[in-house]
C-alpha positions in Angstrom: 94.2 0.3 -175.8 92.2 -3.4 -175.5 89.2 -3.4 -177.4 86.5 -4.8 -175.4 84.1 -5.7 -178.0 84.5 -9.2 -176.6 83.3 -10.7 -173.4 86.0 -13.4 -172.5 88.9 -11.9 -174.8 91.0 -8.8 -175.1 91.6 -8.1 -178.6 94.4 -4.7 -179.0 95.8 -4.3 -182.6 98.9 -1.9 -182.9 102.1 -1.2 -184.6 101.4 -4.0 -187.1 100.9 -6.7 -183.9 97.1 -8.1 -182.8 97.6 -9.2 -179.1 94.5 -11.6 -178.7 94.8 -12.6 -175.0 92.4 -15.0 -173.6 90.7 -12.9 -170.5 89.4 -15.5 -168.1 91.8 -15.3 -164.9 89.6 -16.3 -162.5 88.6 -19.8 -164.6 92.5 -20.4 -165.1 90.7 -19.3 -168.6 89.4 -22.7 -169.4 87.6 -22.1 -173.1 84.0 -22.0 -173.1 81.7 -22.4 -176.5 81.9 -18.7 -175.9 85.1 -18.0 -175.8 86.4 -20.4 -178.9 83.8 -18.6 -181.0 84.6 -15.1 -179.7 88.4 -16.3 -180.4 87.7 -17.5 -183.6 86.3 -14.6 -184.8 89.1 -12.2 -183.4 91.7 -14.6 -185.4 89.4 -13.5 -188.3 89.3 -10.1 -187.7 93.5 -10.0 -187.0 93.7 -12.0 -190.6 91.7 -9.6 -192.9 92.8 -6.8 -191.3 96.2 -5.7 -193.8 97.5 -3.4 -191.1 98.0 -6.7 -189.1 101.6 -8.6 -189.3 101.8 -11.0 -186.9 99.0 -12.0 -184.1 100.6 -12.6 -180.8 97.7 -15.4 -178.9 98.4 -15.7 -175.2 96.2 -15.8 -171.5 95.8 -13.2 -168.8 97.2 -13.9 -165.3 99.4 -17.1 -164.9 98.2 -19.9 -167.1 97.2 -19.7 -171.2 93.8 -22.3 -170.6 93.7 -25.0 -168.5 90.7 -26.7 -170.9 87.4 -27.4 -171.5 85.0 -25.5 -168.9 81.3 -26.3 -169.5 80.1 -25.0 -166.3 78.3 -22.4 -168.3 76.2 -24.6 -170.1 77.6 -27.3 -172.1 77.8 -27.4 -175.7 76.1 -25.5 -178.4 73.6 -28.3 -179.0 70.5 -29.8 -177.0 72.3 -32.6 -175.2 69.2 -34.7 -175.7 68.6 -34.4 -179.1 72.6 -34.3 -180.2 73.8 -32.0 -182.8 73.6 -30.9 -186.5 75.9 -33.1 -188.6 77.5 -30.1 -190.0 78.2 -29.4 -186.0 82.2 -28.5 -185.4 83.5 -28.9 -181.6 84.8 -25.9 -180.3 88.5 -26.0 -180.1 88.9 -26.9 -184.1 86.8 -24.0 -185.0 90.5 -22.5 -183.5 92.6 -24.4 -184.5 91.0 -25.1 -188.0 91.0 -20.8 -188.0 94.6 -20.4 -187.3 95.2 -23.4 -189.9 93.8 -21.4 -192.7 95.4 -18.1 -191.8 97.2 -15.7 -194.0 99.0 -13.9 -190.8 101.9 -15.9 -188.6 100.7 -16.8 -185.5 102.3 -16.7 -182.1 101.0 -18.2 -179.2 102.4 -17.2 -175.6 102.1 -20.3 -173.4 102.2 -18.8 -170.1 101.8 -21.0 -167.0 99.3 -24.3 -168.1 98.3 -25.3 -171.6 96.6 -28.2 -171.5 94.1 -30.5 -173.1 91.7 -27.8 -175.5 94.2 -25.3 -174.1 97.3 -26.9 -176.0 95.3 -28.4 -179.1 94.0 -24.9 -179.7 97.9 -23.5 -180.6 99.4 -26.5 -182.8 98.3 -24.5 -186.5 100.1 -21.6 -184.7 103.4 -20.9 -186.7 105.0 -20.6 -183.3 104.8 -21.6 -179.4 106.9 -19.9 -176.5 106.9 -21.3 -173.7 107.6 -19.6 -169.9 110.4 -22.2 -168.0 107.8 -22.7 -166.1 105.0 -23.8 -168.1 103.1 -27.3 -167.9 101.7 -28.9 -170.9 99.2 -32.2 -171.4 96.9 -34.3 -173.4 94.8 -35.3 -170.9 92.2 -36.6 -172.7 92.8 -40.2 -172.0 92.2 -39.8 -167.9 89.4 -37.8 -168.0 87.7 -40.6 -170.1 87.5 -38.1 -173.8 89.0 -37.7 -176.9 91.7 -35.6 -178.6 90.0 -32.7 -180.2 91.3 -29.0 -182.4 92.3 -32.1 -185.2 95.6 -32.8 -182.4 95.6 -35.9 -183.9 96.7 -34.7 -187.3 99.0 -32.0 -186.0 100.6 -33.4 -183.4 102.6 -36.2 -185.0 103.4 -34.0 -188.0 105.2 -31.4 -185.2 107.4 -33.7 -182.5 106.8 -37.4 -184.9 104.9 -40.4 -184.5 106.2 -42.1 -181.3 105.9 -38.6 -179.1 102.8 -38.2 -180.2 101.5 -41.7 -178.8 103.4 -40.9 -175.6 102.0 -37.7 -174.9 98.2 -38.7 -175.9 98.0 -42.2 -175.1 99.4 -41.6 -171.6 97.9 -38.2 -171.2 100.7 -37.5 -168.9 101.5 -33.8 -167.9 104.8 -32.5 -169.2 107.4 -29.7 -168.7 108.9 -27.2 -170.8 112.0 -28.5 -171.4 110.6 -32.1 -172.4 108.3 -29.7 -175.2 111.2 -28.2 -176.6 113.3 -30.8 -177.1 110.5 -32.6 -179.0 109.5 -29.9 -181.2 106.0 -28.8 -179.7 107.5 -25.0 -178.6 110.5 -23.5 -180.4 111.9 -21.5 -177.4 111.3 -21.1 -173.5 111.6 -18.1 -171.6 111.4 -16.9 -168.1 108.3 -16.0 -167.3 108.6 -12.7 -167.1 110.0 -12.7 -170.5 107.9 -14.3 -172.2 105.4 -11.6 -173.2 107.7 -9.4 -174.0 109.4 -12.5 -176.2 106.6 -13.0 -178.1 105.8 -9.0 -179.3 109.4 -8.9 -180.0 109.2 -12.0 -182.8 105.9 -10.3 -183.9 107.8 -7.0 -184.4 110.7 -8.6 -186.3 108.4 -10.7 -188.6 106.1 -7.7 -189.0 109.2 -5.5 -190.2 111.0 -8.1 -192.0 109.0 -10.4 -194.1 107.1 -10.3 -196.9 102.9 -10.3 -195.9 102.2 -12.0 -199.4 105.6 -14.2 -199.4 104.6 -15.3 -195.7 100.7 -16.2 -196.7 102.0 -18.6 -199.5 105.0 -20.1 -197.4 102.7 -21.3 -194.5 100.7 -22.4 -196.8 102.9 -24.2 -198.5 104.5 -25.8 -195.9 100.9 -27.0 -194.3 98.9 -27.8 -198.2 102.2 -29.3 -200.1 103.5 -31.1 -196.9 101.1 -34.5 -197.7 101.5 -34.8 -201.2 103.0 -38.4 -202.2 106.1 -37.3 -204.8 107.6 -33.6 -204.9 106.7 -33.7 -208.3 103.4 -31.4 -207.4 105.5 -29.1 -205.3 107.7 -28.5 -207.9 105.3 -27.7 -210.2 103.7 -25.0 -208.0 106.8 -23.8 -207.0 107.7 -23.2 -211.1 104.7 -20.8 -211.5 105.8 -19.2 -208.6 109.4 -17.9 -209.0 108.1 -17.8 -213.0 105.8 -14.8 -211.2 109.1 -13.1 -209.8 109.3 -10.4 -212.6 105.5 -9.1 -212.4 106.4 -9.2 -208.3 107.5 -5.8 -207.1 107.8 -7.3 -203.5 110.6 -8.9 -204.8 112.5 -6.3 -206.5 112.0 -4.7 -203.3 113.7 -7.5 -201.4 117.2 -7.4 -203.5 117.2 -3.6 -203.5 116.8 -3.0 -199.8 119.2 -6.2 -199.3 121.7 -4.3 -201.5 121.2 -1.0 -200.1 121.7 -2.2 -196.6 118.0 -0.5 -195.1 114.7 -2.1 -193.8 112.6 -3.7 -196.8 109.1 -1.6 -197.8 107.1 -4.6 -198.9 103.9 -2.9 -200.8 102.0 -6.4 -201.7 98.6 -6.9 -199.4 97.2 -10.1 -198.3 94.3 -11.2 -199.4 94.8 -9.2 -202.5 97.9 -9.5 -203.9 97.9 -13.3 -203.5 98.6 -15.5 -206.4 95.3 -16.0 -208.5 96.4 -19.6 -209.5 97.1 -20.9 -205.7 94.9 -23.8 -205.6 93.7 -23.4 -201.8 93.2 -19.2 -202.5 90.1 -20.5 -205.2 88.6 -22.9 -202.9 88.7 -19.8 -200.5 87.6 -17.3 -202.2 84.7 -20.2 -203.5 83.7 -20.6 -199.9 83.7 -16.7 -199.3 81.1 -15.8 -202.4 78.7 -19.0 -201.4 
């Protein structure tokens, strides 16, 4: 059953899967303030809960979010007097949310994603797309900026040169074009897709490893900038050198060798390696 704690979201959590589906139909759901906080916070919610495997993000009717709406009032700040300098805009409290997470992240893109509604999903670890799904950076003829930090994902996910394309000319694009660049890693029909996207969630949740997943994301996203792979290597050394004390482990060879479905016992946030550099600043940030 949907929990309806929320006003512009559904958030149901079950079988290991959070299903956070943006519930605005009748706006296309275009993201308010309201609904990139209340999204924000059910991300949260799916990441600290252990129970939770995999979070499956996607929009009710037939498009994910078609952008920005601020018929509802604007921003969070007196237009007059600006905002806080420790203000953030709404779509990179999402994106910067899903960025950070412990828990893979799936997003559904059903129908339109576009402008806020695409830059909202590139920290996600994956993207489906329906065949018939439309994607844009608009930004450019509308006479705004890129926003959600699209600027530092974007080129790191389909390159440099698709990147400029996409934003510069804010074209709108299909889904075919997106996967051949890299944005989404498969298309379905549409009324596949759903179904698609529990299914990965299912296999990841039953699987994978929750600790082994936290620290490959991470990995991938904190070691990815780093000028020589001398630093990787050395983080990856005190990693395997943590094999023995890893019962997760263990479990992974016996259940490969006995030919049945892994029991992984390790939690996230937990069970997490104490020396991970980005796990201290985290856990810094959570007792300030």
């Amino acid at each position: 059953m949907a929990d309806r704690e929320y006003t512009q979201l559904t958030y149901e959590a079950a079988d290991r899967i959070a299903v956070v589906t943006l519930d605005r139909p009748e706006a296309r759901n275009a993201y308010t303030v309201t609904l990139a906080d209340e999204l924000t916070a059910a991300l949260d919610r799916a990441d600290r809960d252990p129970a939770v495997r995999a979070i499956v993000l996607t929009g009710a009717g037939r498009d994910f979010c078609v952008g920005a709406d601020l018929s509802d009032g604007g921003f969070d700040f007196d237009a007059a007097t600006g905002p806080d300098p420790a203000w953030q805009e709404p779509a990179g409290r999402v994106s910067s949310r899903i960025f950070a997470s412990n828990t893979p992240v799936i997003a559904a893109l059903n129908g339109a994603a576009v402008g806020g509604g695409l830059t909202i999903t590139l920290a996600a670890d994956y993207r489906l797309a329906a065949t018939d799904s439309r994607f844009g950076f608009v930004f450019t003829r509308r006479g705004i900026y890129p926003e959600g930090a699209s600027a530092w994902f974007l080129p790191r996910l389909v390159g440099m040169g698709r990147a400029l394309d996409w934003m510069v000319s804010g074209r709108v694009f299909g889904a075919e074009e997106a996967l051949a660049a890299g944005l989404v890693q498969r298309v379905h029909e549409p009324e596949a897709l759903h179904d698609a996207a529990r299914a990965l969630a299912a296999e990841l949740a039953a699987t994978t490893a929750p600790v082994s997943v936290a620290v490959t994301r991470r990995l991938l996203y904190e070691m990815s900038g780093v000028d020589s792979p001398g630093p990787v290597h050395a983080l990856d050394s005190r990693l395997i050198a943590s094999i023995p004390h890893n019962p997760d482990a263990v479990e992974g060879v016996l259940s490969f060798l006995g030919k049945r479905a892994p029991e992984f016992t390790l939690r996230v946030p937990g069970d997490l390696p104490d020396f991970l550099p980005w796990n201290r600043a985290r856990r810094e940030e959570d007792e300030t």
